[in-house]
Structure formats: C-alpha cells, structure tokens
N, C-alpha and C positions, 0 to 999 in steps of 0.2 A: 533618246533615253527618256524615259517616262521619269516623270515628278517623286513616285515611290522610290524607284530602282535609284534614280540619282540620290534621293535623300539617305539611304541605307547604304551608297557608295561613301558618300564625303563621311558618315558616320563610322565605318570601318576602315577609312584611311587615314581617319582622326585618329583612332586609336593605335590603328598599325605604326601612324609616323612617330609616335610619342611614346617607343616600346616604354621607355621607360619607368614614368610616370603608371603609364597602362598597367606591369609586373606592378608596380608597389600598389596601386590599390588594388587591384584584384589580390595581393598578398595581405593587404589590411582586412578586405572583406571575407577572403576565405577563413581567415584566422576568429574573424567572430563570427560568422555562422556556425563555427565547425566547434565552437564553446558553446553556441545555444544547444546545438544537436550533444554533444558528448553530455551536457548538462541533464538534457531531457531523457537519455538513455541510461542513467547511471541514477538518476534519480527514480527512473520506474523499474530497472531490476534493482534497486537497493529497496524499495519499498514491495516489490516482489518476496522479496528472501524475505524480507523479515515478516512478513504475513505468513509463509511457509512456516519460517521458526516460531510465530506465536500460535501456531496450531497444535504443535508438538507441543506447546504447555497445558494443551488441552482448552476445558470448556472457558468460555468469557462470560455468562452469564447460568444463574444458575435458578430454578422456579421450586420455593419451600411452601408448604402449607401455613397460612396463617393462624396461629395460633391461641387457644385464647387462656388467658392466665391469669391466675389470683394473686398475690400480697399476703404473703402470712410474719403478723407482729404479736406482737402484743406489750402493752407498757410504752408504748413508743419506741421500742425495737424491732426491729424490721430483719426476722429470715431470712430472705428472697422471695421468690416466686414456686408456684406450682404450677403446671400446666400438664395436661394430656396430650398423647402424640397427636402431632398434627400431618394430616394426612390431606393429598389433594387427588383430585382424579386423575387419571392415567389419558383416558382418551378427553378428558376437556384439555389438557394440554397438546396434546397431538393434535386436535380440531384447531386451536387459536394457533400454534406455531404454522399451520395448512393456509391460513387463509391472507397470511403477509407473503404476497409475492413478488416483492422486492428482493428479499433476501434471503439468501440460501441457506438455510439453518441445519445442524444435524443435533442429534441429540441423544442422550441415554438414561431413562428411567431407574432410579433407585428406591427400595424402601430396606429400613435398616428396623430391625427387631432385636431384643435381647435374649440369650436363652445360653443353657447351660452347658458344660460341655465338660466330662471328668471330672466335675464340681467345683468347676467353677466358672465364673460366670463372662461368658463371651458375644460381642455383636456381630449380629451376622447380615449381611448387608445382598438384597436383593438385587440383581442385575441382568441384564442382556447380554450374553459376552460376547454377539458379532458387533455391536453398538459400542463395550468398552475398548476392544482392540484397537476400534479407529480412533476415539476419542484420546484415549492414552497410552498412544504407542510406547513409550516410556517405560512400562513397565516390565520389570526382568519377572520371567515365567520359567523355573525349571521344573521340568516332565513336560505336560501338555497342556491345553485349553480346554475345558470344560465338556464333555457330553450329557447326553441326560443324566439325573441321577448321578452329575457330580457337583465336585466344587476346587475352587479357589481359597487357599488357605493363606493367611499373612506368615510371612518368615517369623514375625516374634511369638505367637501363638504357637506356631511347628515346632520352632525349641524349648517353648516352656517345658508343649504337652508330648515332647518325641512324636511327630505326626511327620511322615512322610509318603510322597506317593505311593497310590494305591490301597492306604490305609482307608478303614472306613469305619467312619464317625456318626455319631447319635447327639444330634442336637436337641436339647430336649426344653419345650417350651409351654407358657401358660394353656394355648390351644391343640397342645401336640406333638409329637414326635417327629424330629427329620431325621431323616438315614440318606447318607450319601457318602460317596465316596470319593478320597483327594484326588484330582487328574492334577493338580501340580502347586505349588510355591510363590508366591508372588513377595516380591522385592520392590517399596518404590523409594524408601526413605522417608517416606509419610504416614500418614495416619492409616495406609492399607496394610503395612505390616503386623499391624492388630484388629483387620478385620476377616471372615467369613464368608466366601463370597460364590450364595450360590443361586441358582436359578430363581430368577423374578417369580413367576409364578407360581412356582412349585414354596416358595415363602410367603407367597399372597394367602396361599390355602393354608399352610402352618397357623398364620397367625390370623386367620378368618376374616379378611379384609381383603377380599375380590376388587379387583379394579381400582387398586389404593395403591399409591406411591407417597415418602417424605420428601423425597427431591426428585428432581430432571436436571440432569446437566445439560447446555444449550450449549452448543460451537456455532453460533454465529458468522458467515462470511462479510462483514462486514467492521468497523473498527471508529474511534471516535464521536463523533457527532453524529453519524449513523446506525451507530451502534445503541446508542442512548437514546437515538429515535424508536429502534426495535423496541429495544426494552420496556420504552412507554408505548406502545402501541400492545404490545404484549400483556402488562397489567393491565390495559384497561377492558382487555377481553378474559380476562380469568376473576373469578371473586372466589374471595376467603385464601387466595394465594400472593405471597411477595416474587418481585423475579429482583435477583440482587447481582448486579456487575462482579465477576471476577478478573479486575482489571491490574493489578499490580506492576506486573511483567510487560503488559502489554502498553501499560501508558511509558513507561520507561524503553520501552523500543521506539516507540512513535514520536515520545518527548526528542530522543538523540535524534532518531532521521529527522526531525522537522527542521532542529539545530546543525545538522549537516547540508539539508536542502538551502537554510535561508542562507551559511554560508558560501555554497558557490553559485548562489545568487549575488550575494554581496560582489562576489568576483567577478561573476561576468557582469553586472553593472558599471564594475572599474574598467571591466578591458572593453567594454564595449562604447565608454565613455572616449577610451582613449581613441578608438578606431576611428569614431567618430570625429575628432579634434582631428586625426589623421588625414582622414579625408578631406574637410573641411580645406585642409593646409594644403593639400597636395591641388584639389579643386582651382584654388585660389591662386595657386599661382600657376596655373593651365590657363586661367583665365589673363592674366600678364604678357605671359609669352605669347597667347593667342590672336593678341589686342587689334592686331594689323589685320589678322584674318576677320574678325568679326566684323570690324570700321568696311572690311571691302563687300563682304555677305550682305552687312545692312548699305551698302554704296549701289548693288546691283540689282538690289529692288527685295529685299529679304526683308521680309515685316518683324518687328521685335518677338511678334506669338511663335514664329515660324525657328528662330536664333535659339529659342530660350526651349523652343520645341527640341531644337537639334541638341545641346547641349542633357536637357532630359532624356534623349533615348540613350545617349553616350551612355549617363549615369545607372539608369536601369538596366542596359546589356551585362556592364560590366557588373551589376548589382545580379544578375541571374547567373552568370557565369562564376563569381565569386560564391552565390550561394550552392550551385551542383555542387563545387572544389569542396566549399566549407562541409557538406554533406556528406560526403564519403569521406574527406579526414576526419571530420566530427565522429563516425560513427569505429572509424580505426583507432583513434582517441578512447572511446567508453570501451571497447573491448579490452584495451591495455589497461585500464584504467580497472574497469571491475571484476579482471581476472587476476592483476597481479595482485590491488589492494584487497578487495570484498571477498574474491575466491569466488563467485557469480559469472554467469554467463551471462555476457549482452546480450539482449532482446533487440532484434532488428524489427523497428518501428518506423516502418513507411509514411506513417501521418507525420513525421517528423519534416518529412523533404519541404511539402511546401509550406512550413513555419519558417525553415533555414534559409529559403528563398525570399521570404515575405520578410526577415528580420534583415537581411543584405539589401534587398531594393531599399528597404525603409535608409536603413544606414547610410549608402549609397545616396538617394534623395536629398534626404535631411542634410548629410553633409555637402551637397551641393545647393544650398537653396542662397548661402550670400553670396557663392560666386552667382548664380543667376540674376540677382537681384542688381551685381554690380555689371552683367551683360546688359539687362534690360537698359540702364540708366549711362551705357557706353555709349559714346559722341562717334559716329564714324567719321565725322570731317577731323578730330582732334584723334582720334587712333592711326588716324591714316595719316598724320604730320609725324606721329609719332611722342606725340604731347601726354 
C-alpha cells in the first residue's frame, strides 16, 4: 500500500470508527454553513425586491434648470423672489446621462407651461408618454394613452371643467393655440391630478422653446453611495443645471434592509461562535480518547508534521462534507424563509457553495487548532503508559 492510499485509509477509518463524534460535527458544521448560505440568499433576494419596489416609486434623481433670481423689498422688507422659467437643454442631458457607463439610467423629459383653458387658468406639462409609462407605472389611466394630437388630463381638472374622454380642448397660450384631444384621465393622488399632459414637442412649439425642457426625471439603477456618485458625476457634466436626489422612500427601504442585514448577521456570529466552541470541545476530547493512538503513530516512526497533518485532513474532509450538507440545507432554508416571510422568490446563487465550504473548513480548522497544538506537544512514551 502506497504512503498516499495508507494515509487516506487511517483517515477515513478514523472517522468511520468514531461515528459518533463524526455525526456531531459534521451536524455542527452543516448547521453553520447552511446559516452563511440562507443568510446570503435572503439577503440578496430581500435586496432584490426592494430595488423592484423602489422603481415602482419611480424616478431617484431629478435634473431642473438653474435659475436665476432677483430679491424684491423695499424699506427693508423682503417680497420674495422673481425669477424667469428656467429651462435646460434636452439633448445636453441625454449626451451627459450617455457617457456614464457605469449605470444604467432611464429617464423622462418634461417642460411645464401655463395656459388657459375655459378661463381659466391650467398647467400643462410636456412629456414622452412611452418614457412616463415605465417611469410611473402607478398611474391609474381610464380610457387610453395618448396618440398624436392627444393628451392626458388630471382627474381634478376633468371634474372641475366636465372633461371626459374624447372631448377636445383649446389650450390657449402666450405663443399660441393647442388643440388636442382627451385619449383618457389620469389618477395619481399627487400633484398630476391637476396637470395637462400632452405631447413634449408638440408644447415645445406652443410655447416656442425648441429643444427646451424644466425637468428630466432620472431612474437611476443604482442606490446609495452609488447613487450619489452618479449624481455628482452628472452635475458636473451639465452647466446652468441642478440634478436633485429623490430619495425619501428609497432611503427608508435601504435604512430597514441594512437594519435587517446587520441583524442576522448579529446571529450568525452568535451561532457560529457557538459552532465553533462546539467543535473546539468535541476536537478536544477526540484528542483524549485518542491519546494511545497518537503515543503509538509517533512510536512507529510518524514525525509530529506528519500527526498533526493527519489530524488536519480529518478536519478539512469533514469541513467539506459539512459544508456540501450546510449548502443545500442553507439554500432549503432561504426558500422557506423568503417565501413564507418576504413573499420573494429565492435566488439560487451558485457563488454561494464555495463561500459555505470555505466558512466550514475555516470552522472546522480553527476549531481544531488547540487540539493540534496539544497532539503536537503529546509524549508517546507517557500516552502509551497511559499518563
């Protein structure tokens, strides 16, 4: 029998003879591998969904024209301010949002104008409507979406002025007349139930401001500290324009998941504290019982590197074996877990396996490193008295 084949013999007869010891740490190490894995899948479909749900709030960032404004007092009282609409370009925005290609941005140009409507006076807000549909799915639309030569009316406007679909309306403004007709009703609970809402260009021309927009709403794929990167990389490629975070909603998703993540982290540092101690204990007194075996190992010519070798492959087998186990119940784990709690589908994440293996051998190791240290420093003339 060859040197290899023998040393891989006495290593799995070590374990086979010792079933018992063997089932409890591979139950110690399956049990915390299978905490890193359900950890790691629960926390990247929980941070999945909720990047889903903060899309549905629509845009995170929004880019206004910079504006410039006077101070009107007199006597040492103070008005407010005056300012002229501030308008920014259309395609300098669409060029600086082009050239970050880090992050994957979408966006929706708007310009909002005032103008009359049955006398009285209504804003009417310019837009894209295959750009607002994705941006704010949210929106309740009764009749249809927009074609040429229509528009988008707010619910509170339609009841003032009796406007329902198919009617058709004469917006009438400083540069001009629009005519257009309702294709349907929009409902958001917000500030669009008293806007106007019709084709971008066909209001660039009303109010004779070619290639002029007030805002761009931005959706950002990104979030955080990334986010706030975009956003100054953004300014500093636009002049005479602000880009301003709409971040509300979205810091308070991010604040709870974070507060959920370092939770069951807090946890698996306990249970994996304890696995450890587990190991440790159970190691240590494998090393007890073994004491006669190793005194005759090092009797028959077995060098301390060669003892302390054999012990270390023990530790590592059963450290790969407990982390396969910990890996498939880890990941049977996050499916119970963030279907019965979250209402989310687990994500099966294969870069997960050799983390669960790498945190078991570590375990596994570490908690055998005093038994080793007390094989190294074992007497085989006094283990073999039995001393």
């Amino acid at each position: 029998m060859s040197r290899k084949r023998w040393f891989f013999h006495v290593v799995t007869r070590s374990l086979a003879h010792r079933k018992g010891g063997t089932l409890l740490l591979l139950l110690v190490l399956a049990m915390a591998s299978s905490l890193v894995t359900a950890l790691g899948i629960v926390s990247f479909s929980m941070e999945k969904k909720i990047a889903e749900e903060i899309r549905r709030y629509g845009a995170n960032l929004v880019v206004v024209g910079d504006s410039a404004g006077m101070e009107v007092g007199s006597g040492g009282m103070n008005f407010g301010m005056i300012a002229e609409p501030a308008y920014v370009a259309q395609g300098q925005v669409e060029q600086a949002l082009l050239q970050d290609r880090t992050v994957r941005a979408d966006y929706s140009p708007s310009l909002r104008g005032a103008f009359n409507l049955k006398g009285r006076n209504v804003a009417a807000d310019g837009v894209e409507f295959s750009t607002v549909r994705r941006l704010f799915p949210w929106w309740r639309v009764s009749g249809g979406w927009p074609q040429a030569h229509e528009c988008l009316i707010g619910n509170d406007i339609a009841l003032r002025h009796s406007v329902k679909p198919g009617d058709e309306l004469t917006l009438a403004g400083s540069a001009g007349n629009l005519v257009v007709r309702v294709a349907g009703i929009v409902s958001s609970g917000g500030e669009e139930d008293g806007l106007v809402f019709v084709n971008l260009q066909a209001l660039q021309k009303a109010l004779g401001v070619p290639g002029q927009v007030t805002a761009v709403r931005v959706l950002a794929s990104a979030s955080g500290e990334d986010l706030r990167r975009f956003a100054g990389n953004l300014q500093k490629r636009l002049n005479g324009a602000k880009v301003k975070e709409v971040r509300q909603v979205a810091r308070t998703s991010e604040s709870l998941l974070k507060k959920v993540q370092l939770l069951m982290l807090l946890v698996t540092a306990v249970v994996l504290t304890a696995c450890g101690g587990s190991v440790a204990g159970t190691m240590g007194s494998s090393v007890l019982e073994r004491g006669k075996e190793i005194g005759l190992l090092k009797a028959i010519g077995a060098s301390r590197k060669e003892v302390l070798l054999l012990f270390g492959a023990e530790s590592a087998f059963l450290g790969l074996v407990g982390g396969l186990a910990g890996y498939v119940a880890g990941y049977a784990i996050a499916i119970l877990v963030t279907e019965t709690v979250f209402s989310v589908a687990a994500d099966f994440l294969p870069a997960l396996f050799p983390v669960a293996l790498a945190a078991s051998c570590f375990l596994a190791l570490l908690g055998s490193t005093g038994s080793m240290i007390a094989v190294y420093r074992l007497d085989p003339v006094c283990s073999l008295r039995g001393e």
